[in-house]
N, C-alpha and C positions, 0 to 999 in steps of 0.2 A: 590331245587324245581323240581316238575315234569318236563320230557322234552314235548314242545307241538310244533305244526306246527303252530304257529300264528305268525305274524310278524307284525312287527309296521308299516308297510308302502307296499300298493298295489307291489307285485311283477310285474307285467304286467306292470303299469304305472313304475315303476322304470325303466325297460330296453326301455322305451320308451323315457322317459326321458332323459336316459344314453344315446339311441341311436344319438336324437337329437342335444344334449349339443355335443356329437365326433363331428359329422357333421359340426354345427358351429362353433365349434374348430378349425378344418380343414381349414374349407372355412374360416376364419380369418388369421390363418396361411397364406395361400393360399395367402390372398391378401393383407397383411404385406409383405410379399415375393415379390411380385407384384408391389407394389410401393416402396420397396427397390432398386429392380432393374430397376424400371422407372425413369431414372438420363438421364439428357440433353445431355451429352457426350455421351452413346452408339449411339445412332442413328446417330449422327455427324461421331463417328469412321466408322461406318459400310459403311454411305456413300462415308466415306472418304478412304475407301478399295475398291470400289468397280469407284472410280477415278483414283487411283494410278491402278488398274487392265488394266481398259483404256487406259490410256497410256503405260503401257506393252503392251498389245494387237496393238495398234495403232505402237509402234517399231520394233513390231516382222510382224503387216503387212509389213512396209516399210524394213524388214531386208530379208521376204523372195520374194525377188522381183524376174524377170527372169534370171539376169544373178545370183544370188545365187541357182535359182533349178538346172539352166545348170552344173552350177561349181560341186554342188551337184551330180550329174548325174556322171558326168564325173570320181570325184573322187570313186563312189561305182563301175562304171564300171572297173576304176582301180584296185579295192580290187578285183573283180573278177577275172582279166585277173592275177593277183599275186597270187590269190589261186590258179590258175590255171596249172601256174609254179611250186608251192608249191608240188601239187599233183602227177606231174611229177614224184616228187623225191622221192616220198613216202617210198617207203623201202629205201633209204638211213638214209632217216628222223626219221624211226620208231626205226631204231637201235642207229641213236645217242642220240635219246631221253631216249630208254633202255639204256643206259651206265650212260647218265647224271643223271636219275634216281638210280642207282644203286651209281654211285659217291656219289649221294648227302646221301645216306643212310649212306654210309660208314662213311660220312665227321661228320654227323649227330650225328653218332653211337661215335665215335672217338672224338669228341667235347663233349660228357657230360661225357665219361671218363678221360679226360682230366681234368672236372672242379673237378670229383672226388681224384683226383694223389695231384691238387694241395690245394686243404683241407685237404688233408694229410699231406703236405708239411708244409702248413702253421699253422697246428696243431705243427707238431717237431720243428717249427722253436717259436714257443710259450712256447716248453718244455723247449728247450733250455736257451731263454729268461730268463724263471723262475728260473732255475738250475742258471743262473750268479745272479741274483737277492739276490736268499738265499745265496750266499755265497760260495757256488760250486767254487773256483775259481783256486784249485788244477787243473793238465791236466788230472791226474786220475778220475775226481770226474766231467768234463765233456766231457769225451772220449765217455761216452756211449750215449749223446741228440747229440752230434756234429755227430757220424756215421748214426745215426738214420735220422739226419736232412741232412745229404749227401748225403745217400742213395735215399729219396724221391724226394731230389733235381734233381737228377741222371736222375729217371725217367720221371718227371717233362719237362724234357731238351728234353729226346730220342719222349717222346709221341708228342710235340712241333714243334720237328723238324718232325715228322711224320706229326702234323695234314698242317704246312707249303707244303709240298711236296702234302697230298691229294687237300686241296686250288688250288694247281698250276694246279692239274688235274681237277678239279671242274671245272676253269675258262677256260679252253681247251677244255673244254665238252661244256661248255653253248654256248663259241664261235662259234665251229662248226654247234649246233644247228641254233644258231641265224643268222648265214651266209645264212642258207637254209632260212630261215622265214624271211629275213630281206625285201626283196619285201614285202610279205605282209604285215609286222610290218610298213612301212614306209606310206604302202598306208593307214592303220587302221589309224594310228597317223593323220595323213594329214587328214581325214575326220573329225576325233575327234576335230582338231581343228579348221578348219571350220566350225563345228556345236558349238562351244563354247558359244557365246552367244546367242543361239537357245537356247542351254540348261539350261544357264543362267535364260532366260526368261524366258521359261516353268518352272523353281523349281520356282521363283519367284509368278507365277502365281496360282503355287498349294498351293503356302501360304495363299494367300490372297482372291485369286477366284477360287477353285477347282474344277475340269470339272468330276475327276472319282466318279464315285458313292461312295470307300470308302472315299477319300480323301474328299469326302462333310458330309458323315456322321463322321467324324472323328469334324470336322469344327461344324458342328452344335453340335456335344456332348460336343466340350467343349466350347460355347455359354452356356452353360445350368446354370442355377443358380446352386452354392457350386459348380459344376465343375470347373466353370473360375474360379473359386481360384488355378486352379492347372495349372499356365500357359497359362491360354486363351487369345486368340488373341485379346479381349476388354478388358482394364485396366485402371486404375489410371497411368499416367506417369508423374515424378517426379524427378526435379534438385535440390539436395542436396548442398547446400551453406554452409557451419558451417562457414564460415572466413568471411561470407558477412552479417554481422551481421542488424538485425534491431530493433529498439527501441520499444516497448510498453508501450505507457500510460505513456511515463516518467520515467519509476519506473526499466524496466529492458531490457537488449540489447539478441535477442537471434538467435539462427543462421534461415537463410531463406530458405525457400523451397520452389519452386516454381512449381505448376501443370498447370498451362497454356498450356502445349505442348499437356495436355490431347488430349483440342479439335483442338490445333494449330498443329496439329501435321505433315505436310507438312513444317512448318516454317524453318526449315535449310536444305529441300531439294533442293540439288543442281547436275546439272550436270558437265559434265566435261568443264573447264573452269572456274567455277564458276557462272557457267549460273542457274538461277531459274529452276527448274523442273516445278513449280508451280507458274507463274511469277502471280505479282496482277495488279489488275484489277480494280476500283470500280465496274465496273456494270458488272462484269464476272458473274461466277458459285456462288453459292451458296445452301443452304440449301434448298432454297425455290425453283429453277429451272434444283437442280441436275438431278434431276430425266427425264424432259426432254432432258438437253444434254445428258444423257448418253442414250438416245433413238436415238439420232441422230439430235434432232430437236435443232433450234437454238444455234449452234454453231460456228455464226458469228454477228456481230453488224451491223447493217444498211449500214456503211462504207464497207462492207467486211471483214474488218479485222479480225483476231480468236479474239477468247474470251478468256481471260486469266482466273483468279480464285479468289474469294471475298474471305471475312473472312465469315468462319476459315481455308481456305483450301489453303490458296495461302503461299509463299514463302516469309523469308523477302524481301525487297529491298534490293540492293545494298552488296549481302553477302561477295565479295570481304572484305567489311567493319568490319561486323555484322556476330555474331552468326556463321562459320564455325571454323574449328580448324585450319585452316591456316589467320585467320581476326585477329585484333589487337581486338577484341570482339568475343573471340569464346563463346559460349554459358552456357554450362560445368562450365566456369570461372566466367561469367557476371552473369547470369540468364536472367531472364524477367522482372521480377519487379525492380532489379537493376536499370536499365533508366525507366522504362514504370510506376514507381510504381503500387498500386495495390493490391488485396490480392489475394497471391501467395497459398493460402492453396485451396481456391475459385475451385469450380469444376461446378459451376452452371454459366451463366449470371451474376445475381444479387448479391451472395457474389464473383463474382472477383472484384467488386468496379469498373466496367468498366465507363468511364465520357463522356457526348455526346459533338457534339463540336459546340451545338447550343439546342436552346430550341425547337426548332421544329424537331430534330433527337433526343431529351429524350421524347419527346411526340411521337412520333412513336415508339420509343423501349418501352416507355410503355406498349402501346395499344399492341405489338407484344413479350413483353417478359415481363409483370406487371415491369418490371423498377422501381425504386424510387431510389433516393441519398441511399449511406447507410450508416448514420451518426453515428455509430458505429466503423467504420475504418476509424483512423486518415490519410490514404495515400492512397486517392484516387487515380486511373491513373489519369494522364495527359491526356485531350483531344487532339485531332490530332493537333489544334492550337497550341498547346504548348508545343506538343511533341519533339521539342528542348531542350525545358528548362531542360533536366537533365546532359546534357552536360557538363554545366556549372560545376558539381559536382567535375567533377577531370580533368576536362579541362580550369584552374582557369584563363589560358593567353588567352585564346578566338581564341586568331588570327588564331593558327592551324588551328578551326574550320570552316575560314572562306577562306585560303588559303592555301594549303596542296599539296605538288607535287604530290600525287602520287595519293589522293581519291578526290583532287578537292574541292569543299565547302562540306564538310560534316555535316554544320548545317546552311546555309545562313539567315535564319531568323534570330538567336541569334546572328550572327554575324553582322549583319545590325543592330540590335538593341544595339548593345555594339557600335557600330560606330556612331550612331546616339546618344548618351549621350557623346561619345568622341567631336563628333561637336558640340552640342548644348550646352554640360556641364549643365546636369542634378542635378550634383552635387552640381553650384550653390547654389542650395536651398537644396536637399535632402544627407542626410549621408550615402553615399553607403560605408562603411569602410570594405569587406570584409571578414571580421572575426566573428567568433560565438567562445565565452571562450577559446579565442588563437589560435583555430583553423581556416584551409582557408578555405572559403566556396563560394570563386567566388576573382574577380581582386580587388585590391584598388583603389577606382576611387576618393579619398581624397584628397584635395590640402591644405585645410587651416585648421589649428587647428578649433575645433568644441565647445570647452571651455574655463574658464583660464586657466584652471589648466591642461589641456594639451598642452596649449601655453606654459607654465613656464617648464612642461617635457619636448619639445624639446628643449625651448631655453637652459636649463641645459645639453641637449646631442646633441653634432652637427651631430652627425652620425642620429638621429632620423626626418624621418619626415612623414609628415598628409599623403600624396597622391603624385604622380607625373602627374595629368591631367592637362590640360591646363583651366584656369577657365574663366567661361563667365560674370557671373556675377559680382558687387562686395561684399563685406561682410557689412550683415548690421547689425552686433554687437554694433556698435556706431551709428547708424542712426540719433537720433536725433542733435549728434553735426554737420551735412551734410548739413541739409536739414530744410524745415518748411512742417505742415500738407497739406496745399496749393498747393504749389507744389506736394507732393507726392502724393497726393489724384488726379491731374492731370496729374501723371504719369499712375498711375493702373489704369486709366480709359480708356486710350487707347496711348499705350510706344511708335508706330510708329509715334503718332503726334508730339513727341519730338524731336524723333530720327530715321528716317525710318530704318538706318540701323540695328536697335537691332533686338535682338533674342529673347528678351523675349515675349512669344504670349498674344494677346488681350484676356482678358477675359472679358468685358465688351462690349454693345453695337451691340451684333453680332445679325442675320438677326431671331434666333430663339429667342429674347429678349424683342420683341417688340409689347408685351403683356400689360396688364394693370399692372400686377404685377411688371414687368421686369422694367418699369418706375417706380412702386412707392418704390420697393426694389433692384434695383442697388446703388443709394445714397449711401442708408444705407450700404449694403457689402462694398464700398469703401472706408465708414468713419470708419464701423469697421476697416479692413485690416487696415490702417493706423494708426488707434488709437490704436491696438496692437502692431504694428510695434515699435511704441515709447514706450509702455511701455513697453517691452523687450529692449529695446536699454539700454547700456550699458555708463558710463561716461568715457572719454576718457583721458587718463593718460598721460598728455604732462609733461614731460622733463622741468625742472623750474632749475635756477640760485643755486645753493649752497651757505646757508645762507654766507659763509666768502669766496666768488667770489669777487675777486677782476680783471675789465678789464684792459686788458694789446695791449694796441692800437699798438706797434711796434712789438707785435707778430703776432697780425692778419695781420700786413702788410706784414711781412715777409710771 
């Protein structure tokens, strides 16, 4: 068909339309981009560099006080008054630097000829090799690799013993040099090290808080989104576990990883000694008044005292302990979710499974960070209440935890609490046996078979038994051969009026019970407890005469 200029669709609105649709493309990209990069953790690092800078700053004021400028002084005036002497000698100086120069050309020149002699060498000494290999092994037949390989050797030896001899003049040369310059070498050194942790601090500080105009556009470039992929100082940071395995769903065990340090990322700073850099604080620094301490403003508590650092920024306790690589919990090893559980993959507030340690701190973490449980992850952390309880994991004898020469109580709550079932004898009534599918999962605090049929296992193995705690209660497997409803219904109603000395506590009658309900259903609770007491109770298997017993009266008397 003819060719014609018609087109199916307005030119003009098409690039209008093209134009458009880019634009929105763009500005979508743009703000995909935008809120990719809007993650809870940058703003937490960046303050939390801009902390750590602080206290640089804050060391290198207290490091450059007045008796270090004097010291300073004194030392540059010294490199002076050494250059000074240096210059003195000047043409002494300039010729034995020409010679040490000229030395070192030769030593130079004579050292790569030298590497040349012996790949030569070691080439004839490979012919040779060969020639015995095939079978050469006439004197005729390796007369001519053996002079070849003597020959090189020869030279090998003389160039050797050459570059030995130029060495001896080399270090005669540098000597002399270094005699004249050693004043001022010594005064340079001496300043140098003086200034060491000056310098310290300053590289430190260009990491983190850069004062020269490249060093900040350097800092802010690679801030920039798809740059920080290449190294930037804002990152995902992460403790790789593979041997610290954790279970999922039941179904499979896989190694752990933990990114907490993202925003904790002060947590194993320490100084020397094992002192916190970043000690904690409840009501120190934090997110929400970083910004005024590092203005200067409140920087102390009411009391006077400084302000140590909230979470996420403070230090652990007690690193002696915890978390350095000299603790019996270095962190490397442990991780975070190890004790803390938690989910470790969690980079935000709400997927680290963090647990408040009251209802009225998850009603504010709401209100200030949308909070909610997140019934999705079976291992929530531990709230601060309870933040003992993982102790118990591989600390199965407790007692360490509660008296330890060297770290003191490192869990005192868990250990008051094993003390207190040790005294009261918890186990009485409940089955604390220890174990999950043979494995240990805390103490055996078992004393009395808990079945028949674990009665008749130990009685069949003497080596075998329930528990070693000291038991409070007694067993009431056979209850009903003890005792009548009457009586026991007027024991659980209140154990002190029997016995003041028992341990077992009242549950009946107490000051919050004396309601209309609490009288018309206390009764009842008591008659139940009792009437299932009995019918759980067990018939008691007494020991009876052997049908062909016959008594023998001058044996029992004997």
């Amino acid at each position: 068909m003819p060719a014609t200029e018609d087109v199916w669709r307005n030119l003009r609105t098409m690039h209008v339309v093209f134009a458009v649709s880019s634009v929105a493309l763009f500005g979508a990209t743009w703000l995909m981009m935008d809120r990719d990069y809007a993650d809870e953790w940058r703003p937490i690092q960046r303050k939390n560099f801009r902390l750590q800078a602080d206290q640089v700053l804050a060391e290198k004021r207290a490091l450059e006080n007045q008796p270090f400028k004097k010291q300073e002084t004194e030392l540059k005036n010294r490199i002076k008054t050494a250059a000074s002497e240096v210059d003195q000698r000047r043409s002494e100086l300039d010729a034995d630097e020409a010679e040490l120069r000229r030395v070192e050309g030769e030593f130079q020149l004579l050292s790569r000829y030298v590497k040349v002699q012996r790949a030569e060498r070691d080439k004839a000494r490979a012919d040779l090799d060969i020639a015995v290999r095939d079978g050469a092994l006439t004197r005729e037949a390796l007369a001519r690799p053996q002079q070849t390989f003597d020959a090189q050797q020869a030279k090998v030896d003389e160039l050797e013993h050459q570059l030995q001899e130029l060495q001896a003049r080399l270090d005669a040369a540098k000597d002399k040099v270094a005699a004249i310059t050693k004043v001022r070498d010594d005064a340079d050194a001496a300043l140098k090290k003086h200034q060491t942790d000056l310098d310290r601090l300053d590289k430190t500080l260009a990491q983190i808080q850069p004062t020269k105009p490249a060093e900040k556009f350097k800092r802010w470039l690679m801030e920039l989104p798809i740059i920080d992929g290449f190294n930037g100082p804002l990152k995902i940071n992460q403790i790789w576990l593979p041997d610290l395995t954790i279970g999922l769903g039941g179904m499979a065990e896989v190694a752990r990883f933990d990114r907490c340090v993202t925003c904790h990322a002060n947590i194993d700073r320490v100084g020397a000694g094992n002192v916190p850099s970043f000690p904690h604080d409840p009501h120190g620094v934090t997110m929400e008044n970083a910004d005024e301490f590092l203005e200067g403003k409140n920087r102390k508590h009411e009391d006077g005292a400084p302000k140590g650092y909230g979470h996420p920024f403070s230090t652990h306790p007690n690193p002696d302990l915890y978390l350095t690589s000299s603790s019996p919990h270095p962190m490397q090893k442990f991780g975070c979710t190890g004790c803390h559980e938690g989910q470790g993959s969690g980079t935000i507030f709400q997927n680290a499974s963090h647990t408040p340690n009251s209802p009225g701190i998850g009603e504010l973490w709401h209100r200030k960070y949308g909070y909610v449980n997140n019934h999705f992850w079976e291992f929530p952390m531990y709230p601060k209440r309870l933040a003992e309880a993982a102790c118990v994991k591989c600390h199965h004898n407790v007692v360490e935890l509660g008296v330890n020469p060297k770290f003191g109580a490192s869990a005192p709550k868990l250990y008051q609490g094993y003390e207190l079932i040790r005294q009261y004898g918890c186990f009485g009534c409940h089955e604390i046996n220890g174990y999950n599918a043979g494995k240990q999962i805390g103490p055996d605090m078992r004393l009395e078979p808990q079945t028949e049929e674990e009665a008749e296992r130990i009685a069949a193995d003497p080596t075998a038994v329930a528990g070693t705690m000291r038991k409070v209660g007694p067993g009431l497997r056979h209850f009903a051969a003890k005792t009548n409803k009457a009586w026991a219904e007027y024991w659980v109603q209140e154990p002190k009026r029997f016995r003041p000395e028992t341990r077992m506590p009242q549950f009946f009658n107490l000051t919050n019970q004396q309601d209309a309900h609490g009288k018309d259903l206390q009764p009842v609770e008591i008659a139940g407890i009792v009437a299932f007491l009995f019918e759980k109770s067990e018939p008691v298997k007494l020991d009876e005469w052997a049908a062909d017993y016959t008594p023998d009266a001058e044996r029992g008397q004997r």
